[in-house]
ROKOL-224080 format. One record per atom (N, C-alpha, C, O, CB): x, y, z; chain; atom name; residue number from 1. Coordinates in nm, 3 decimals, padded with zeros to 5 digits. Glycine has a CB too. Layout:
+---------+---------+---------+-----+------+-----+
:       x :       y :       z : mol : atom : seq :
+---------+---------+---------+-----+------+-----+
:       X :       Y :       Z :   A :   CA : NUM :
...
+---------+---------+---------+-----+------+-----+
% end
This chain:
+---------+---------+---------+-----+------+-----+
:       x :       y :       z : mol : atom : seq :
+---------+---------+---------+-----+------+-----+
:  09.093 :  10.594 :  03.538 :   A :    N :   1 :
:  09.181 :  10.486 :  03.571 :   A :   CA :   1 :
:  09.229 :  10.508 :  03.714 :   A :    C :   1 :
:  09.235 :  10.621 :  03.762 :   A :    O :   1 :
:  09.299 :  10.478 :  03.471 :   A :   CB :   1 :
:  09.266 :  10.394 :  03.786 :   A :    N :   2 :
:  09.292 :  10.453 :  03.913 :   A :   CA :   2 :
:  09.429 :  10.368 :  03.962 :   A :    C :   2 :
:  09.469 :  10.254 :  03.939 :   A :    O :   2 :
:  09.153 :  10.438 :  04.018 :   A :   CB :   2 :
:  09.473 :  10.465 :  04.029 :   A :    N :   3 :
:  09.625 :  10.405 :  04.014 :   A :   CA :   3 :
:  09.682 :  10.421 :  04.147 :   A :    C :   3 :
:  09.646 :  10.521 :  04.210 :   A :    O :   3 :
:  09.726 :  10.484 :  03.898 :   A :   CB :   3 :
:  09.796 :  10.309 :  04.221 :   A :    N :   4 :
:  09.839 :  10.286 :  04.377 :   A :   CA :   4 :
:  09.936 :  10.368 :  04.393 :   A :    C :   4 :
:  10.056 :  10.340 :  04.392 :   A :    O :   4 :
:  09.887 :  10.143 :  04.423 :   A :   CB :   4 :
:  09.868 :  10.513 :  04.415 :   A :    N :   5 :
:  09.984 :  10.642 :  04.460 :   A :   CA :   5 :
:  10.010 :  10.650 :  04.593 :   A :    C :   5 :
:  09.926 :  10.590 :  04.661 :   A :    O :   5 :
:  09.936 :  10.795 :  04.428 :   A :   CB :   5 :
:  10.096 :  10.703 :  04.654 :   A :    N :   6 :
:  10.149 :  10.689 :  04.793 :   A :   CA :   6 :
:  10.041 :  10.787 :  04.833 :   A :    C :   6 :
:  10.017 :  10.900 :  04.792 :   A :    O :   6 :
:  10.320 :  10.727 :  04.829 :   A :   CB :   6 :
:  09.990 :  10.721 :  04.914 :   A :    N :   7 :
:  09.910 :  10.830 :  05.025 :   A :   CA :   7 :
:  09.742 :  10.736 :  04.989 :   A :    C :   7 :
:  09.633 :  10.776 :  05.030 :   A :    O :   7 :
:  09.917 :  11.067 :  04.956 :   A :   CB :   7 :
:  09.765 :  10.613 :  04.909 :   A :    N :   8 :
:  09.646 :  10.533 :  04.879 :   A :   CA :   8 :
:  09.639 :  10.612 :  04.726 :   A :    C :   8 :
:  09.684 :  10.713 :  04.671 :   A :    O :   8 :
:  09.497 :  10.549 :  05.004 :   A :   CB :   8 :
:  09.514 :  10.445 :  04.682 :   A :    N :   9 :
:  09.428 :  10.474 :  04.561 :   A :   CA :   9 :
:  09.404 :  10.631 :  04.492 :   A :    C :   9 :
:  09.382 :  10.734 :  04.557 :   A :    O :   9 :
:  09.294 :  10.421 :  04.605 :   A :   CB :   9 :
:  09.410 :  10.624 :  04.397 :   A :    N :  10 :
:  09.375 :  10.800 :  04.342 :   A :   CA :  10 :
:  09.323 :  10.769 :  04.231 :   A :    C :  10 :
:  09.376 :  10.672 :  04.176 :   A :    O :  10 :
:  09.506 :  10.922 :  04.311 :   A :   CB :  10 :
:  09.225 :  10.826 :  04.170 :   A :    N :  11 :
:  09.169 :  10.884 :  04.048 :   A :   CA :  11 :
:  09.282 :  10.920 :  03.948 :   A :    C :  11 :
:  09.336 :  11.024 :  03.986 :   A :    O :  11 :
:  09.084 :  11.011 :  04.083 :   A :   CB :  11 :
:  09.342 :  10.867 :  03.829 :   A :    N :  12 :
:  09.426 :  10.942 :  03.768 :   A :   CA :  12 :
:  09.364 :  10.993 :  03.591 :   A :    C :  12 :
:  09.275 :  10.915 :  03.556 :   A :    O :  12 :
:  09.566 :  10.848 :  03.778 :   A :   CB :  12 :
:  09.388 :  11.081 :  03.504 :   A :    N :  13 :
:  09.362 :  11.116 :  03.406 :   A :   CA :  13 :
:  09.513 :  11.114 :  03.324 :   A :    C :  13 :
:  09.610 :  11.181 :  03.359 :   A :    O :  13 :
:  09.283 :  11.237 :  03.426 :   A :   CB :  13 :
:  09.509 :  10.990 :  03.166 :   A :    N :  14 :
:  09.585 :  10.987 :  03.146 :   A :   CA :  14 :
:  09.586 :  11.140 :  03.057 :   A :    C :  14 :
:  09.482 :  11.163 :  02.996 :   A :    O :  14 :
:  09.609 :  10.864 :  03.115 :   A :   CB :  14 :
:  09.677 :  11.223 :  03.049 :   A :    N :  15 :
:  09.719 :  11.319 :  02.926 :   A :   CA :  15 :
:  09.767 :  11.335 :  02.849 :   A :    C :  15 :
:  09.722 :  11.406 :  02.760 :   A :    O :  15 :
:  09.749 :  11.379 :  02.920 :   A :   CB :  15 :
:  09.905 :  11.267 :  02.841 :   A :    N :  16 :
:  10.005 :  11.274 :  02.712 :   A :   CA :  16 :
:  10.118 :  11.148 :  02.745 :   A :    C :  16 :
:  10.162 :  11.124 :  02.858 :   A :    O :  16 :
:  10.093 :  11.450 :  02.697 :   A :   CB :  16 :
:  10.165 :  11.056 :  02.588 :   A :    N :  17 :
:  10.295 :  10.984 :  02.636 :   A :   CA :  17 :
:  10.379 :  11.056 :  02.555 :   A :    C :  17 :
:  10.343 :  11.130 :  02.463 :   A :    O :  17 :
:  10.311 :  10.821 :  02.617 :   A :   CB :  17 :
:  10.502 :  11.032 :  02.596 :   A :    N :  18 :
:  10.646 :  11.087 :  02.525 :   A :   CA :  18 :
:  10.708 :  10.957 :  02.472 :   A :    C :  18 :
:  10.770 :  10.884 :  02.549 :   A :    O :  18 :
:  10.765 :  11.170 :  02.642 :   A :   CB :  18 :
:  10.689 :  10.922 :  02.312 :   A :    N :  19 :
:  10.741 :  10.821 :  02.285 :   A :   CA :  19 :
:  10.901 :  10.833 :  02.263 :   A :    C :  19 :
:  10.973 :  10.738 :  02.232 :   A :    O :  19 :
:  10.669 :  10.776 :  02.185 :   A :   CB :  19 :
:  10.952 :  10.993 :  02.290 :   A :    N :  20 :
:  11.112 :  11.001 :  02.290 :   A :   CA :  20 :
:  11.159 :  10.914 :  02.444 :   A :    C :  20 :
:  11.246 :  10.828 :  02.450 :   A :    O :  20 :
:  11.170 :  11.197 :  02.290 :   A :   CB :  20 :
:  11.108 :  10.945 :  02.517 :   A :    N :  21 :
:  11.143 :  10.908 :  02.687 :   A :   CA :  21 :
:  11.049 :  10.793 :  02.707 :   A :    C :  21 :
:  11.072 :  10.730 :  02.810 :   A :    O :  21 :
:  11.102 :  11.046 :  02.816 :   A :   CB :  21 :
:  10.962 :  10.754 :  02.642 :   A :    N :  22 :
:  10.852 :  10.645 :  02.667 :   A :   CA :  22 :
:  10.822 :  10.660 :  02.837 :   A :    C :  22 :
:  10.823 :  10.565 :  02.916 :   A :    O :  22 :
:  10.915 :  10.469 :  02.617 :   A :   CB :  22 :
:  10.794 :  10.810 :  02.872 :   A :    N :  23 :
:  10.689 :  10.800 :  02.989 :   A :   CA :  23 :
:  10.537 :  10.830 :  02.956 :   A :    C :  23 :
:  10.490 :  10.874 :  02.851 :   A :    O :  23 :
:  10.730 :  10.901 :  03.100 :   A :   CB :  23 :
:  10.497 :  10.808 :  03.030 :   A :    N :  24 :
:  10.332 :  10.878 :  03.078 :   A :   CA :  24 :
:  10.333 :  11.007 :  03.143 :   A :    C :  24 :
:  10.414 :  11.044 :  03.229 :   A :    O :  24 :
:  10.247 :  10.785 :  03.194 :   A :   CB :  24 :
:  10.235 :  11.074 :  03.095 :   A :    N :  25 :
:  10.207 :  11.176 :  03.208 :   A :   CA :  25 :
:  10.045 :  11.142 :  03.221 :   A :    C :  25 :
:  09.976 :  11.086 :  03.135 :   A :    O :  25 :
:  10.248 :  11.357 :  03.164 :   A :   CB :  25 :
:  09.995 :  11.202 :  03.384 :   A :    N :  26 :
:  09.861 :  11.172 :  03.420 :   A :   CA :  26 :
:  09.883 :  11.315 :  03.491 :   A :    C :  26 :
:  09.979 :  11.387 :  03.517 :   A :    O :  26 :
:  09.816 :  11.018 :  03.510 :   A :   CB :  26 :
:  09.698 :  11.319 :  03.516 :   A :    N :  27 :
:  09.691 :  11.444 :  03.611 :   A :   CA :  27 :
:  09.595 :  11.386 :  03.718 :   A :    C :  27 :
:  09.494 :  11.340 :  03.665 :   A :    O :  27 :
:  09.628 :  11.595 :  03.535 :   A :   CB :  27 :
:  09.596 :  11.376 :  03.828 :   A :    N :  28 :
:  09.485 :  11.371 :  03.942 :   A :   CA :  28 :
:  09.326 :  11.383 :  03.862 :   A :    C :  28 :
:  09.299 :  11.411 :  03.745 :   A :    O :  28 :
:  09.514 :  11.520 :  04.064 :   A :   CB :  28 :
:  09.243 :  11.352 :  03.969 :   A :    N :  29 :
:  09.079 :  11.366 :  03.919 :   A :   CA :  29 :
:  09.099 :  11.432 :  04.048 :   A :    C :  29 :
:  09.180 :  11.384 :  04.128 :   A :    O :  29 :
:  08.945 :  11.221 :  03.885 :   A :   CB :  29 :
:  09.035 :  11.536 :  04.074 :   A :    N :  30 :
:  09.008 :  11.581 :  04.211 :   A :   CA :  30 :
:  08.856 :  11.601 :  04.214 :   A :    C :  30 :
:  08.806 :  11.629 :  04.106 :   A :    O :  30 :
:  09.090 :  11.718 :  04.250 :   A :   CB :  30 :
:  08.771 :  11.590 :  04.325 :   A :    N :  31 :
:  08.619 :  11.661 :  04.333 :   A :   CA :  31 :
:  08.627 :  11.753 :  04.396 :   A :    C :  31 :
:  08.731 :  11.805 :  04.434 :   A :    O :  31 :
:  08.508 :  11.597 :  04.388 :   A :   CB :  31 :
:  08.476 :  11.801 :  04.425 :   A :    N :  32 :
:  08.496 :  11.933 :  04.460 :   A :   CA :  32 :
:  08.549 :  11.928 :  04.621 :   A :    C :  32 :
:  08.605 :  12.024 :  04.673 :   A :    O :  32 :
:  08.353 :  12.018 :  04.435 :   A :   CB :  32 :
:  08.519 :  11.784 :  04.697 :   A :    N :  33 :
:  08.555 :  11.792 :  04.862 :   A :   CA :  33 :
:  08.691 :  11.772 :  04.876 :   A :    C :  33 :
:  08.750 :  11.784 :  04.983 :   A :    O :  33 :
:  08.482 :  11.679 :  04.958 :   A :   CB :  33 :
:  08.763 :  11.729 :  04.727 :   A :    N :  34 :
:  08.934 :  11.684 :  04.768 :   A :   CA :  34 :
:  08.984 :  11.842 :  04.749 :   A :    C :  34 :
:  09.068 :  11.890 :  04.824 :   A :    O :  34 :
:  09.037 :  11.541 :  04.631 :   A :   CB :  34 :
:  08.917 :  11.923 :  04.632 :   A :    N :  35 :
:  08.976 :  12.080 :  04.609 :   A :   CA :  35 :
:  08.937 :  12.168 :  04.773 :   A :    C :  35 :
:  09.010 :  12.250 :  04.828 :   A :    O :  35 :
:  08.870 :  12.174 :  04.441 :   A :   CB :  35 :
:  08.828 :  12.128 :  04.813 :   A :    N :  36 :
:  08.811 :  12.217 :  04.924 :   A :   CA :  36 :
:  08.850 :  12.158 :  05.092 :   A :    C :  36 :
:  08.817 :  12.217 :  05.195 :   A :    O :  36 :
:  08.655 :  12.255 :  04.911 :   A :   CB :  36 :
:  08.935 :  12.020 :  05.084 :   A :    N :  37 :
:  09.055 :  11.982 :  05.152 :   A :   CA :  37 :
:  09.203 :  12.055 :  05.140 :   A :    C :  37 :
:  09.291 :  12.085 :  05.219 :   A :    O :  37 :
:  09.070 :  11.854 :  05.113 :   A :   CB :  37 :
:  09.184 :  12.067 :  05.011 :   A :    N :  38 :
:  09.332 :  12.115 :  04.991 :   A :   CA :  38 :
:  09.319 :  12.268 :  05.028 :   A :    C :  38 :
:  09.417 :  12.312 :  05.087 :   A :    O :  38 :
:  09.396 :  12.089 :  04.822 :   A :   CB :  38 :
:  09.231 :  12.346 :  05.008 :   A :    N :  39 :
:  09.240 :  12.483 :  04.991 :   A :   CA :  39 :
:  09.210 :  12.501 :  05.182 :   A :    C :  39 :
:  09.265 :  12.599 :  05.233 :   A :    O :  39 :
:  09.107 :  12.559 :  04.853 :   A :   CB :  39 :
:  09.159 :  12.444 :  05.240 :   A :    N :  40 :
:  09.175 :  12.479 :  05.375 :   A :   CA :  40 :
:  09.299 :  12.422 :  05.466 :   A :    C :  40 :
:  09.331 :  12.465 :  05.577 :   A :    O :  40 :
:  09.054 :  12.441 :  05.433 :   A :   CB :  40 :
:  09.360 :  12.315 :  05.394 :   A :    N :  41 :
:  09.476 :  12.276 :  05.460 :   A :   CA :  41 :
:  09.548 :  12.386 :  05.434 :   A :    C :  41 :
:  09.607 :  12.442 :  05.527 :   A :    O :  41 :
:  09.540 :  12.149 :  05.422 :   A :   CB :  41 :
:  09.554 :  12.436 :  05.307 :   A :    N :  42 :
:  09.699 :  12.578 :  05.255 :   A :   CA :  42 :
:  09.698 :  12.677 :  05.370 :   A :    C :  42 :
:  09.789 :  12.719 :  05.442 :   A :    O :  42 :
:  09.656 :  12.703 :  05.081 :   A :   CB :  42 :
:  09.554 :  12.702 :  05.363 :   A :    N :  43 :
:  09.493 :  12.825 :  05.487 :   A :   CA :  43 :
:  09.572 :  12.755 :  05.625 :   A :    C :  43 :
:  09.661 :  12.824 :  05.676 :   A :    O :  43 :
:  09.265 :  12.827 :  05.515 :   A :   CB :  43 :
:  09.545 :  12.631 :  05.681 :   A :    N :  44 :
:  09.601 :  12.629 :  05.779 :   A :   CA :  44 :
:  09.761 :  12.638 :  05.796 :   A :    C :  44 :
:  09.817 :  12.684 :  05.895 :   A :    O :  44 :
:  09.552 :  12.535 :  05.821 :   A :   CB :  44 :
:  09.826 :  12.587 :  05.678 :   A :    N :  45 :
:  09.952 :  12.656 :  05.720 :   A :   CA :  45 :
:  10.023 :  12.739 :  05.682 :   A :    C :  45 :
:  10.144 :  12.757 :  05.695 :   A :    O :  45 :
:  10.022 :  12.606 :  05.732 :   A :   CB :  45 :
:  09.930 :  12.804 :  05.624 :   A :    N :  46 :
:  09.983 :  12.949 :  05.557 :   A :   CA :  46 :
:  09.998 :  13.023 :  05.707 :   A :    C :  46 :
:  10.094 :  13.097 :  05.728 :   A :    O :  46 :
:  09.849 :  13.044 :  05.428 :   A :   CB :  46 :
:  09.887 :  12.996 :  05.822 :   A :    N :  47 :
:  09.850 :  13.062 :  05.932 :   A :   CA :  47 :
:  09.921 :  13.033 :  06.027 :   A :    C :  47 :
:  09.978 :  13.121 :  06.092 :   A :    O :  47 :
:  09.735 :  13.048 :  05.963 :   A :   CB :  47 :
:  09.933 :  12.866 :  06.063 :   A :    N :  48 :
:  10.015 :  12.834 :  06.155 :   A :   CA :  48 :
:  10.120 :  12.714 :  06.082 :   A :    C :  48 :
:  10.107 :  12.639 :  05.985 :   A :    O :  48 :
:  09.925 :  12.789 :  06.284 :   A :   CB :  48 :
:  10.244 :  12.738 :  06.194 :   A :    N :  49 :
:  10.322 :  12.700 :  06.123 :   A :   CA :  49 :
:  10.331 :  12.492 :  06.167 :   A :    C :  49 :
:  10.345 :  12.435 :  06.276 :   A :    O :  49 :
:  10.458 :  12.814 :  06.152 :   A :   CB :  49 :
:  10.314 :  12.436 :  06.024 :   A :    N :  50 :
:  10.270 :  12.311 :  06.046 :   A :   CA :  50 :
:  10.262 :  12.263 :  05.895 :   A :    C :  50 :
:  10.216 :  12.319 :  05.795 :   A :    O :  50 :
:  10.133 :  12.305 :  06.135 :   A :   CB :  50 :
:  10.313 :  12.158 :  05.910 :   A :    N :  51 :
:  10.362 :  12.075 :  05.747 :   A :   CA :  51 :
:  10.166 :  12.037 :  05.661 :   A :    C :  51 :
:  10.062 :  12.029 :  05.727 :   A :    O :  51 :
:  10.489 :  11.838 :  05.807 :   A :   CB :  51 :
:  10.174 :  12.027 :  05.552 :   A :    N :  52 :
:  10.041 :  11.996 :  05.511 :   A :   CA :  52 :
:  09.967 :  11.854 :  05.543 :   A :    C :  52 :
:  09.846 :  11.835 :  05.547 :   A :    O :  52 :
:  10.045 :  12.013 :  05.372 :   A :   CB :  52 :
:  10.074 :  11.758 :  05.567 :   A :    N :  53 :
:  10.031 :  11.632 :  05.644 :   A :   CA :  53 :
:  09.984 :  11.673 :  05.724 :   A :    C :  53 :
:  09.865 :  11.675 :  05.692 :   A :    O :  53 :
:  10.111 :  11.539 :  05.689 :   A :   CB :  53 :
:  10.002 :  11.739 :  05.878 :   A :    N :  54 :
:  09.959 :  11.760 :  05.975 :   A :   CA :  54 :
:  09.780 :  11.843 :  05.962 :   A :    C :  54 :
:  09.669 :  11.825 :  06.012 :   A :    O :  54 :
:  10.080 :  11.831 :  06.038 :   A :   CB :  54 :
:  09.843 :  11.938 :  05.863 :   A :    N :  55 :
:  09.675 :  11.985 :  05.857 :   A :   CA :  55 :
:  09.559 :  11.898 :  05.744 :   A :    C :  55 :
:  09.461 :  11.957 :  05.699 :   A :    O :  55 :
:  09.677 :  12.164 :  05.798 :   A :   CB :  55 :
:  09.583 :  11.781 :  05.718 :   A :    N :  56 :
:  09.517 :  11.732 :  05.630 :   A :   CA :  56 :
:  09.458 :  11.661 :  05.772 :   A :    C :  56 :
:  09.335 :  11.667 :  05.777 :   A :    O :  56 :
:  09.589 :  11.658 :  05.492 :   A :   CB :  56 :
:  09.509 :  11.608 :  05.864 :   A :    N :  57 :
:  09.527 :  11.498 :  05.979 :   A :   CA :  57 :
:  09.401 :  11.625 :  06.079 :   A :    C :  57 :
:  09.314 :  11.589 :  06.158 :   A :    O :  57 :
:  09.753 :  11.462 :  06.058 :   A :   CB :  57 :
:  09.421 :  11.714 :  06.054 :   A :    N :  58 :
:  09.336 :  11.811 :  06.147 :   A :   CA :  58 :
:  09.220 :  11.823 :  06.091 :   A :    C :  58 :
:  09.112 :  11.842 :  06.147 :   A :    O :  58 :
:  09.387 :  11.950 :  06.169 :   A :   CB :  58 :
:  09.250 :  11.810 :  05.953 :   A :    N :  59 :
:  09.110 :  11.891 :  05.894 :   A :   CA :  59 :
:  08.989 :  11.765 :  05.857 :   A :    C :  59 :
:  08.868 :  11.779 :  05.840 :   A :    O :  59 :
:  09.157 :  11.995 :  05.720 :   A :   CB :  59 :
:  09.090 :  11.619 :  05.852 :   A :    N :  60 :
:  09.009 :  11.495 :  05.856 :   A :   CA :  60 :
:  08.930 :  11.447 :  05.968 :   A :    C :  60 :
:  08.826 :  11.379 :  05.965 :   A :    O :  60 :
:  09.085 :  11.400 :  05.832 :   A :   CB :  60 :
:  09.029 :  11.515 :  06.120 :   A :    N :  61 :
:  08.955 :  11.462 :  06.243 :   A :   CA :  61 :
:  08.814 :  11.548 :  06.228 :   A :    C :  61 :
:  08.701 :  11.500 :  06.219 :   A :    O :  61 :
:  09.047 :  11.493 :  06.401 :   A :   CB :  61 :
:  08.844 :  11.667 :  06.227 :   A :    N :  62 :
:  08.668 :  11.757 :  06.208 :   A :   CA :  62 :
:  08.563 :  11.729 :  06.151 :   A :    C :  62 :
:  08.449 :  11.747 :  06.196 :   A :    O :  62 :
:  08.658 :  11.870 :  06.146 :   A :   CB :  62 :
:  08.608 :  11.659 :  05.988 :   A :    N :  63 :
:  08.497 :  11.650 :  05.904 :   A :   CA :  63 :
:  08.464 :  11.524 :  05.982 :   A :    C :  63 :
:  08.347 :  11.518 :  06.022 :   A :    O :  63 :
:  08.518 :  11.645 :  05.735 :   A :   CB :  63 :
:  08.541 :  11.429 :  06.010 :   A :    N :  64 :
:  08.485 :  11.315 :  06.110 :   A :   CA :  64 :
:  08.391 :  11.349 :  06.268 :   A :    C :  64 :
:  08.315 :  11.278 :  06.333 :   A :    O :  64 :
:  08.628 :  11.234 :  06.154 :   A :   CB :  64 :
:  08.426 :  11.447 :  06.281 :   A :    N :  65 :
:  08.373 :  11.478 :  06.399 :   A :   CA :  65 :
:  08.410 :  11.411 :  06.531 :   A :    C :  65 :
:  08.336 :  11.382 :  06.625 :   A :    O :  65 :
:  08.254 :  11.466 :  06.382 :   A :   CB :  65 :
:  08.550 :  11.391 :  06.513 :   A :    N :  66 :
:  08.644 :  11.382 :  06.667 :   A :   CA :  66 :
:  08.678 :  11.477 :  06.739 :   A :    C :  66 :
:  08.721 :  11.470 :  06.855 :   A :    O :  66 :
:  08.768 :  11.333 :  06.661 :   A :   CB :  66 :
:  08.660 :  11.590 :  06.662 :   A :    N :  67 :
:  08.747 :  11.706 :  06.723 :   A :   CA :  67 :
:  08.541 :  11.834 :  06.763 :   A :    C :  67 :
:  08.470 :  11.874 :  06.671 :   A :    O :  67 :
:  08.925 :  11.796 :  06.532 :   A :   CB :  67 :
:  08.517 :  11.853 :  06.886 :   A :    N :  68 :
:  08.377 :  11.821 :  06.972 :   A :   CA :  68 :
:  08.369 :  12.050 :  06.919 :   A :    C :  68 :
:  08.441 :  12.149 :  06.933 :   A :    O :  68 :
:  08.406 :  11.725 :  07.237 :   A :   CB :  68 :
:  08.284 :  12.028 :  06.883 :   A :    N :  69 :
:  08.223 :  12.201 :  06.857 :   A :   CA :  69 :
:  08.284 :  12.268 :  06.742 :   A :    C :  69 :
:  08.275 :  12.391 :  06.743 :   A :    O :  69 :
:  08.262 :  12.312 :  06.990 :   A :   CB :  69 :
:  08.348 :  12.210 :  06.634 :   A :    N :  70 :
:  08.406 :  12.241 :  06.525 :   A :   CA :  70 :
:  08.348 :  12.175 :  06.423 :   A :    C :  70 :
:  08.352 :  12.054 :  06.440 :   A :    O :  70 :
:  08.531 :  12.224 :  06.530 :   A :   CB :  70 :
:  08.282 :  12.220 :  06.297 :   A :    N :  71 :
:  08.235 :  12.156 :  06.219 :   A :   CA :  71 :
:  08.250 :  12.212 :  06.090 :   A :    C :  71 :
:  08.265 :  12.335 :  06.088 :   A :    O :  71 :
:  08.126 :  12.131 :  06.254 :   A :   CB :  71 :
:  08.249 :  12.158 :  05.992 :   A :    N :  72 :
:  08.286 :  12.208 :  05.868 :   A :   CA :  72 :
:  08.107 :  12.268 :  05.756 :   A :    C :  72 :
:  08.008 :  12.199 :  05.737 :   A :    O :  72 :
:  08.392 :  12.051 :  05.794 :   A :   CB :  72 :
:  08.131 :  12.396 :  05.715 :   A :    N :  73 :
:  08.033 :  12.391 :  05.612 :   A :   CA :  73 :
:  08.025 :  12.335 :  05.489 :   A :    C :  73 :
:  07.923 :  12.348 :  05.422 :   A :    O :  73 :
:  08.012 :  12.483 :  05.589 :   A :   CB :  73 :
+---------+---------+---------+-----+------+-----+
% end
């Protein structure tokens, strides 16, 4: 199911409702290129100091290939 989360469209997996509270819970769908976005953004600011927006914004210009002799495996 895919559902209008801030930051755009997402993959969601429903998991459980609470008919005491009548919410939903969902969990993300991630693939393997959104898990290995996230795990090099952590690296970047585990390293330097910089919010995870900023390194998502870094690590998107590369795989795009704006940013000239840096390339991703």
């Amino acid at each position: 199911m895919a559902c209008d989360c801030p930051g755009g469209e997402q993959y969601v997996h429903f998991e459980h409702y609470n008919s005491e509270t009548e919410q939903f819970k969902f969990r993300l769908i991630r693939n393997e290129a959104d898990r290995k976005r996230d795990e090099a953004c952590k690296a970047m600011t585990d390293r330097i100091d910089m919010d995870n927006y900023l390194a998502g914004i870094i690590y998107d210009d590369i795989a795009a290939g704006k940013i000239p002799h840096i390339t991703l495996k």
